[in-house]
TIDO-489758 format. One record per residue: residue in three letters; x, y, z of N, C-alpha, C in turn. Coordinates in steps of 0.05 Angstrom, whole numbers, plus 5000, padded with zeros to 4 digits. Atoms other than C-alpha are relative to their C-alpha. Layout:
BEGIN
ALAXYZXYZXYZ...
end
This chain:
BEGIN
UNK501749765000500050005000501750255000UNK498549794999502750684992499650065023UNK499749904966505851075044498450274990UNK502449824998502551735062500750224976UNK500749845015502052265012501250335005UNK500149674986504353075017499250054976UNK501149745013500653634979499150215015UNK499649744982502354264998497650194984UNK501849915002496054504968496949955021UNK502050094981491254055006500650015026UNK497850084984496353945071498550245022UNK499849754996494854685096496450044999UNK501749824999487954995115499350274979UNK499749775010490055655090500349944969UNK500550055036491155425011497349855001UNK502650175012485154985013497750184996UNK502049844995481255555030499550254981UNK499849845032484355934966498649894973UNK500950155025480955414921496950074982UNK502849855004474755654884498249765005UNK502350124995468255454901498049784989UNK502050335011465554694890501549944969UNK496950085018472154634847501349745015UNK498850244988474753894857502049944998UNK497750084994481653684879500749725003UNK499950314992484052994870503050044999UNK498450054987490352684905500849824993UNK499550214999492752034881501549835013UNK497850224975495251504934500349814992UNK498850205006495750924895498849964977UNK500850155025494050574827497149955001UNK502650165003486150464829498650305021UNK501249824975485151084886500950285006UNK498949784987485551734899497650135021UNK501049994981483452234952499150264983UNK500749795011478552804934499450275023UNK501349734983477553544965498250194980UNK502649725009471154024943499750215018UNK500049844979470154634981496550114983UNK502549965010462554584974498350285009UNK501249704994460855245009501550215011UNK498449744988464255875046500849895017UNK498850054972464355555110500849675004UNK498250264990467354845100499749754967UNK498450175028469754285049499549714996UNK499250354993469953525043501049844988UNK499350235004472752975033499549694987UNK501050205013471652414988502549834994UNK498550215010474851744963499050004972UNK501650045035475051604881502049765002UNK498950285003475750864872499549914973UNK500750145019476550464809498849745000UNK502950235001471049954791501649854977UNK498150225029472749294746499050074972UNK499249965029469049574686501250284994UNK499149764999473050194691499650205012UNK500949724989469050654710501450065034UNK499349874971469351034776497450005027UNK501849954981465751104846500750195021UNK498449854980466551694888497350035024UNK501650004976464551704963500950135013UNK499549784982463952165018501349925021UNK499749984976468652115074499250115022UNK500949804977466852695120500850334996UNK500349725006467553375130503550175006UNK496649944990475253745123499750175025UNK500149854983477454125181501050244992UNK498549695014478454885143498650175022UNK500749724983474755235204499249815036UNK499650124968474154665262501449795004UNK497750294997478654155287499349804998UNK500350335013479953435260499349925033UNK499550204979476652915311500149864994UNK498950215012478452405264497549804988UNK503050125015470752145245498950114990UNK500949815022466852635218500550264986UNK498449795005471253155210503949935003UNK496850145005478552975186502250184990UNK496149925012485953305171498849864962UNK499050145027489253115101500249745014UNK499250154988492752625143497749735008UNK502350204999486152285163498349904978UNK502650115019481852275106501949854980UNK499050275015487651905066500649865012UNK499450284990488751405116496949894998UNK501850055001481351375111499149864971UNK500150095033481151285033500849774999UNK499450325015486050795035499149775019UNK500350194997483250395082497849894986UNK502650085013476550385045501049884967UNK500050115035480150214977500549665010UNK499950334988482949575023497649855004UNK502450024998476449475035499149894979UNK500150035026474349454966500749864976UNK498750305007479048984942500849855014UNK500450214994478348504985497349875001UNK502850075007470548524967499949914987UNK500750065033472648454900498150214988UNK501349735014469349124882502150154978UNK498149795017475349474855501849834997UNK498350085015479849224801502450145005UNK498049815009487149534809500849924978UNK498650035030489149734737503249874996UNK498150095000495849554720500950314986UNK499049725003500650194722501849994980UNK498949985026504050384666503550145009UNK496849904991512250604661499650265015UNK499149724986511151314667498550115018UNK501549954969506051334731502549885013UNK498750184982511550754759502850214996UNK497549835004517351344736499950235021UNK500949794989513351894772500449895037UNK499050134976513651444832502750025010UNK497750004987520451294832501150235001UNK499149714995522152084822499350145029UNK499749914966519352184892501049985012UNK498050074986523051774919502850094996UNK497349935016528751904880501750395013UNK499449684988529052704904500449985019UNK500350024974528052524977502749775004UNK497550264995534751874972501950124982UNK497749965014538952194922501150274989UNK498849785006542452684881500050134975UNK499849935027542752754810497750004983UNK502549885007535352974797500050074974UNK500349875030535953344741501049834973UNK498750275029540752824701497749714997UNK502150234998536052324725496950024983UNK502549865022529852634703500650024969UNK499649965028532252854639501049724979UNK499850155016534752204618497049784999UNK502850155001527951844629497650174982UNK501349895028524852384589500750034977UNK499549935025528952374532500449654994UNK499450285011530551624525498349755019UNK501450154987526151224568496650075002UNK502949915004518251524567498749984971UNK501250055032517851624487500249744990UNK500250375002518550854483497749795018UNK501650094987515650604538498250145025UNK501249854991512051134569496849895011UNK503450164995504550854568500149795005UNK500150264990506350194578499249805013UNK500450094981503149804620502549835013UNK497650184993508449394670500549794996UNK499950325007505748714662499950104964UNK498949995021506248914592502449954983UNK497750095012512648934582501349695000UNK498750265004517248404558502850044996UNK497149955001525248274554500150074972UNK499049945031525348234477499450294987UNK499849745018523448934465500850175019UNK498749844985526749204524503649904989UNK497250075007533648854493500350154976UNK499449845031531849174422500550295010UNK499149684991531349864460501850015000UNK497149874997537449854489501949904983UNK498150035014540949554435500050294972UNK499549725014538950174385500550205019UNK500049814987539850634437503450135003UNK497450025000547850404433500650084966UNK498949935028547550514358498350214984UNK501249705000543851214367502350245002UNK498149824998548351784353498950255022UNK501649804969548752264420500050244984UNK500349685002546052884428501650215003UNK498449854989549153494422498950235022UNK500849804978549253984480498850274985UNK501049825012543954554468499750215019UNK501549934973541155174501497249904999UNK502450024984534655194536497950124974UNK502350065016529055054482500950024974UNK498950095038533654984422499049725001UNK501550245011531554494375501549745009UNK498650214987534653784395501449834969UNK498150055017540353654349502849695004UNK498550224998544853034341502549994991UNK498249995009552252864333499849744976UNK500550205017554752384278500049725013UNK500650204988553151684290502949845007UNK497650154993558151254328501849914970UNK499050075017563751084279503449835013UNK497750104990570250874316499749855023UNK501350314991571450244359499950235036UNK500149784971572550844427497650134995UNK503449925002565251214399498649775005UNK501550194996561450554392500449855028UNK499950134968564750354467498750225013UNK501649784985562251024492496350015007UNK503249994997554350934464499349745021UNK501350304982553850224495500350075026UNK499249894970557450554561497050205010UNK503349874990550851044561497749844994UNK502350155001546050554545499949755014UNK499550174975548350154599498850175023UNK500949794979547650804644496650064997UNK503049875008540550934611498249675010UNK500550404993538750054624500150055026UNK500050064976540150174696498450165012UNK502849935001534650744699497649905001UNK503050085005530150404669499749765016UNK500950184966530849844722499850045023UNK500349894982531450254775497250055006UNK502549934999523950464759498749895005UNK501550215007521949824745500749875032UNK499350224984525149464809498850185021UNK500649914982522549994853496550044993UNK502050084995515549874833499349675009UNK499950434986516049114839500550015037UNK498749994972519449274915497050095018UNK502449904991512149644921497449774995UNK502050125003508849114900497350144980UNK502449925019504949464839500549824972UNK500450145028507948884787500749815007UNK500350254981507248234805502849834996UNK497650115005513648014770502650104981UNK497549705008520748294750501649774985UNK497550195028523447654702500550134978UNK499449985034522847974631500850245008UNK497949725007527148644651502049885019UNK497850044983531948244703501149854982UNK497750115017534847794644500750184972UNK498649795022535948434597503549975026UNK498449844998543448564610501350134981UNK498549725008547749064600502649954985UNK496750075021554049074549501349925021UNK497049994977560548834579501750124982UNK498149875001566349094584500850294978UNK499049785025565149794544500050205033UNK500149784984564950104624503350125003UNK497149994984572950094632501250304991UNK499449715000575850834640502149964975UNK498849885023579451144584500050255004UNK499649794988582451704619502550134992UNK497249745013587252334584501150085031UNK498749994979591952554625501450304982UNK497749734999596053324611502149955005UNK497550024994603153264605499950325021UNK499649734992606253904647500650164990UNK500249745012608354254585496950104999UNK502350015012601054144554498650185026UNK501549944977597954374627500250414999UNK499349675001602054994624500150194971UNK500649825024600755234548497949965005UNK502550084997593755074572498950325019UNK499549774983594555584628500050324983UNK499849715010596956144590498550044975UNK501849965021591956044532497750135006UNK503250034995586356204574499750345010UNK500849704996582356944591500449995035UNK498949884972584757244658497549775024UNK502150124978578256984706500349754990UNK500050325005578556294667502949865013UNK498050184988585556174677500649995034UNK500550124963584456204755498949765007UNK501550304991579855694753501949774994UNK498950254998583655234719502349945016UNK496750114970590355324753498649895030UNK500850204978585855104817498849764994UNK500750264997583154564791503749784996UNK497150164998591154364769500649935020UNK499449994976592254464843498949935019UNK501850114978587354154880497949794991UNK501450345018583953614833496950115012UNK502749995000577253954843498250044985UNK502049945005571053944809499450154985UNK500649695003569154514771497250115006UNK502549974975562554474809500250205017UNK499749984970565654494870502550235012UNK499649814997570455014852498650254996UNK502449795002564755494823499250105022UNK501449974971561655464894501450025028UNK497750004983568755534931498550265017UNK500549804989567456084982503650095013UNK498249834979572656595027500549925024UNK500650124966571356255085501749734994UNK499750295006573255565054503549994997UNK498349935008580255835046502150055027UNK498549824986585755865102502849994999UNK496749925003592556215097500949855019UNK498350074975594655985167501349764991UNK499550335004594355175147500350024966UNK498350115028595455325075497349804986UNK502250165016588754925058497550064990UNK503249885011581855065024498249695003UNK502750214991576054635042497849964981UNK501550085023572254314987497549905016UNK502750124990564754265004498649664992UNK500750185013560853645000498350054982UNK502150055023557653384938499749814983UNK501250295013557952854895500449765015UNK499350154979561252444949498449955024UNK501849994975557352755009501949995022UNK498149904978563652935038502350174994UNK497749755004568053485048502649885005UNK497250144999575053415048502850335002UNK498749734991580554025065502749894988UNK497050065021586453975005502050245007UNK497049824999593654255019500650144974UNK498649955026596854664974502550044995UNK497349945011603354834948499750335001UNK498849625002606455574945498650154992UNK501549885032604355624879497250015008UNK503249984996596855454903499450205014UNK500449714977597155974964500050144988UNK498949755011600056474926496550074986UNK502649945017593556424875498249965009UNK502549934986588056294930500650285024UNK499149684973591456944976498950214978UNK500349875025590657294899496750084998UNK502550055001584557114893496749995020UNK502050004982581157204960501050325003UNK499549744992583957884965498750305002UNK502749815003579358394988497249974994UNK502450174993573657944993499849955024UNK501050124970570157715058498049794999UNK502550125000566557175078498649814983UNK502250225021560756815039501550084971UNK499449895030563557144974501749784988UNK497550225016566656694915501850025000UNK497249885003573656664907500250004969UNK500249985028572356484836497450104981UNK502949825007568556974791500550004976UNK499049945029568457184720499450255002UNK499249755000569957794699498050155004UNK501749824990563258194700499249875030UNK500149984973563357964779497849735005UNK502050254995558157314769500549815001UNK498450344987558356634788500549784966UNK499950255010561256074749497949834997UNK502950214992554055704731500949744980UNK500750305012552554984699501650034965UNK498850015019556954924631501050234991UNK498549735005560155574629502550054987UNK496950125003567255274629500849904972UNK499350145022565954884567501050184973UNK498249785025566955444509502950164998UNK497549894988572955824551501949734988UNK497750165001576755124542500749924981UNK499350145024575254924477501550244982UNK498749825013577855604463503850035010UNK497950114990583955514504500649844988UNK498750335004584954814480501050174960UNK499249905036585755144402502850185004UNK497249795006591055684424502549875016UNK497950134983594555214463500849764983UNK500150225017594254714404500949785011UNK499450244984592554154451497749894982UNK501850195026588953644399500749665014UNK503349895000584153284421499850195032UNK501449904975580753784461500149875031UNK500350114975581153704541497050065007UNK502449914982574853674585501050185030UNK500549834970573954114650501649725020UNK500450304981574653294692502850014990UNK497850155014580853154655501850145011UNK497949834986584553744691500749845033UNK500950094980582053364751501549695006UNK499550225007584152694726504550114998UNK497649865003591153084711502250075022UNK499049964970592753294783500549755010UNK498950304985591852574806501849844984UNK497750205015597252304749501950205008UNK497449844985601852854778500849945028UNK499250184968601652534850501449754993UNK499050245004602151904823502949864987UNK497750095012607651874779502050155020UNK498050014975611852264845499449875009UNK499350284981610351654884498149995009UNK502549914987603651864912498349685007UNK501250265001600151184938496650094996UNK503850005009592651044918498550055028UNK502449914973589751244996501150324994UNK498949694995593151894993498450164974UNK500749795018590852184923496949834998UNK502449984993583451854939499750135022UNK501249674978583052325003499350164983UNK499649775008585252824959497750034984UNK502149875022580252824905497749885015UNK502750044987574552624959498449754988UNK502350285012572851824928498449965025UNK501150164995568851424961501449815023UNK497550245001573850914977502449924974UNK497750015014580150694936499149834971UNK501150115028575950304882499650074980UNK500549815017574250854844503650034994UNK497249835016581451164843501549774994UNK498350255005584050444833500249974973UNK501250065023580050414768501850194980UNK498949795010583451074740502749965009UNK496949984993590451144772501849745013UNK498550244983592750434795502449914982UNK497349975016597250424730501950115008UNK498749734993600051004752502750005021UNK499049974985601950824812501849645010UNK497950204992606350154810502949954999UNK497349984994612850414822501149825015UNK499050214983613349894876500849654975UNK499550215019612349324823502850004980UNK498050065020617549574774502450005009UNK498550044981621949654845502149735006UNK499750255003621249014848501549934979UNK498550105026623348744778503150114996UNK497149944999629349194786501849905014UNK498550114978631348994846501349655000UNK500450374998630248154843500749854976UNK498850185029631347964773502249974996UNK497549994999637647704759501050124962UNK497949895021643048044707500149704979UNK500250135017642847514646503049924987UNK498450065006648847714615500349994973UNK499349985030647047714547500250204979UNK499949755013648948024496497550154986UNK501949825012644448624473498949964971UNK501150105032644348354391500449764993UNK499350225000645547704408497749774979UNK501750115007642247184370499749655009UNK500150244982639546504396498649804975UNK501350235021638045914347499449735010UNK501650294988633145374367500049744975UNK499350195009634944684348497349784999UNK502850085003628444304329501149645009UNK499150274984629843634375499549744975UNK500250305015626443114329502149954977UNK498049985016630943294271502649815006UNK497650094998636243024306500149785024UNK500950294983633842404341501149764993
end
């Protein structure tokens, strides 16, 4: 059964009382039921249940009377809170009479679901959302759940891998495409997002099943997912490349990046750096949480002081340390035109990303000796699995320690040549 419900329209006295007159409000608490409010006259409102019936249609009944001018005593006069615990007990009711059929919910009610939850447990809302509306709804959007089946959830995501991506737009440009995968690193990339876009669409699906609104989760639990197209493929900046990178760039840009060189952060999480986050005494700046969900306080070098002392100077407080030149914040893809303009006068081919500066700092630890716990503090993982995946090449100085150390000297000569005598021959 669903849990309880908020609407901050109904929730509240004071909005319900904004509603026009014998204008009906419905609430939906679960698949087959929702909860209704009318405000049938000046001085008070009520409460009804709307149940679904097996030949479709509907039945709506009166709970009792809202409380917009006297207090809930929980029978004839009820809260929000009461009259949907009231509803749904009467839909229980209902189907266990065998009066009311529950329909069978379709993807994008069972999407809408998991987005509540989804805002209230997690983080990445907006990427989340947006990829269920652009590649998951126009397919299976209406769907019913027992509807579906594996064989056309495997055809999805298999065109979905040999769908050319989108390119980045603004806000209500038309929706434009790049060219279609063509190289064996493009065609590993689409299957890599349509792996990422596959685990959505089960997420949706496995958290209605967990609710018990689909009776069974076989024909989307034997779709999987490509292998092996997740494995990183990570650029790295030499230190010339870093530093014609540097001086390619417009005055406010090249601050940013020199801190991300210097502190492997984010460009999020430098955007949103503050004055406060900054101290001379210890030499460290304090990276807020965020994708992690934990902060973390990175050292710097000379060179870094020198350009966060620069850069906080004559600021106080809440204020950014990083700004652009007319005095505004660093927002959501800002970075990306500055670099690709940089990356041309610095004739760094192919293009860097914003991450890759990030990715850059931690092959500069690594190759001085830096062990894999030390430069995961630094860039705030998780745990060492993540930075294992990316920099564990990087960092086996000890291994090749080894081989130097323990192998023995041979002795042979450098152009020597060795001729194998084929045994039977000479039997």
């Amino acid at each position: 059964m669903a849990q309880k419900m908020r609407d901050a329209q109904l929730e509240k006295r004071s909005n319900r009382l904004k509603l026009p007159l014998r204008t009906r409000k419905y609430k939906v608490l679960d698949t087959g039921v929702a909860l209704s409010y009318r405000r049938t006259s000046e001085d008070f409102g009520t409460w009804a249940v709307r149940l679904a019936l097996a030949d479709g249609k509907y039945t709506l009944e009166t709970l009792g009377t809202a409380d917009d001018y006297a207090d809930a005593n929980g029978e004839t006069i009820l809260s929000f809170g009461q009259a949907q615990a009231k509803a749904l007990n009467r839909f229980r009711e209902h189907q266990e009479a065998g009066g009311v059929i529950k329909p069978s919910i379709t993807v994008r009610e069972a999407a809408e679901r998991y987005m509540e939850w989804f805002k209230v447990n997690s983080k990445s809302v907006t990427a989340t959302q947006t990829t269920i509306d652009a590649h998951i709804l126009p397919t299976f959007g209406e769907t019913p759940l027992k509807d579906l089946d594996s064989e056309r959830i495997k055809n999805w995501h298999t065109r979905l891998a040999a769908k050319a991506a989108r390119k980045r737009r603004r806000f209500g440009a038309a929706i434009a495409h790049r060219e279609k995968p063509g190289t064996d690193d493009e065609k590993r990339s689409r299957k890599s997002t349509a792996n990422r876009i596959l685990t959505v669409l089960k997420a949706i699906l496995n958290h209605a099943f967990d609710a018990k609104l689909v009776a069974n989760n076989s024909e989307w639990k034997t779709v999987k997912p490509f292998k092996s197209v997740d494995e990183p493929i990570v650029r790295f900046l030499k230190a010339e490349e870093a530093t014609r990178l540097i001086n390619a760039c417009a005055e406010d840009f090249r601050r940013l990046v020199k801190a991300a060189l210097m502190t492997g952060a984010r460009y999020s999480e430098l955007a949103g750096v503050r004055v406060e986050d900054y101290s001379p005494e210890t030499r460290q700046v304090f990276i807020s949480p965020r994708k992690s969900g934990k902060g973390r306080h990175v050292p710097l070098t000379a060179e870094g002081a020198a350009l966060f002392a620069t850069c906080t100077d004559g600021k106080i407080g809440e204020a950014l340390i990083f700004q652009r030149k007319d005095g505004t914040a660093w927002g959501k893809n800002y970075q990306v035109r500055p670099l690709l303009e940089a990356c041309k006068v610095a004739k760094i081919v192919p293009s860097t990303g914003f991450h890759e500066l990030r990715h850059t700092y931690a092959s500069f630890l690594a190759n001085a000796g830096a062990d894999l716990l030390t430069i995961s503090k630094l860039l705030g993982h998780a745990d060492t699995r993540i930075t294992s995946r990316h920099y564990a090449h990087l960092c086996d100085k000890t291994l090749r320690n080894a081989v130097e150390k323990y192998l023995p000297e041979l002795g042979a000569e450098p152009d020597c040549k060795v001729t194998f005598i084929n045994a039977k021959r000479h039997q």
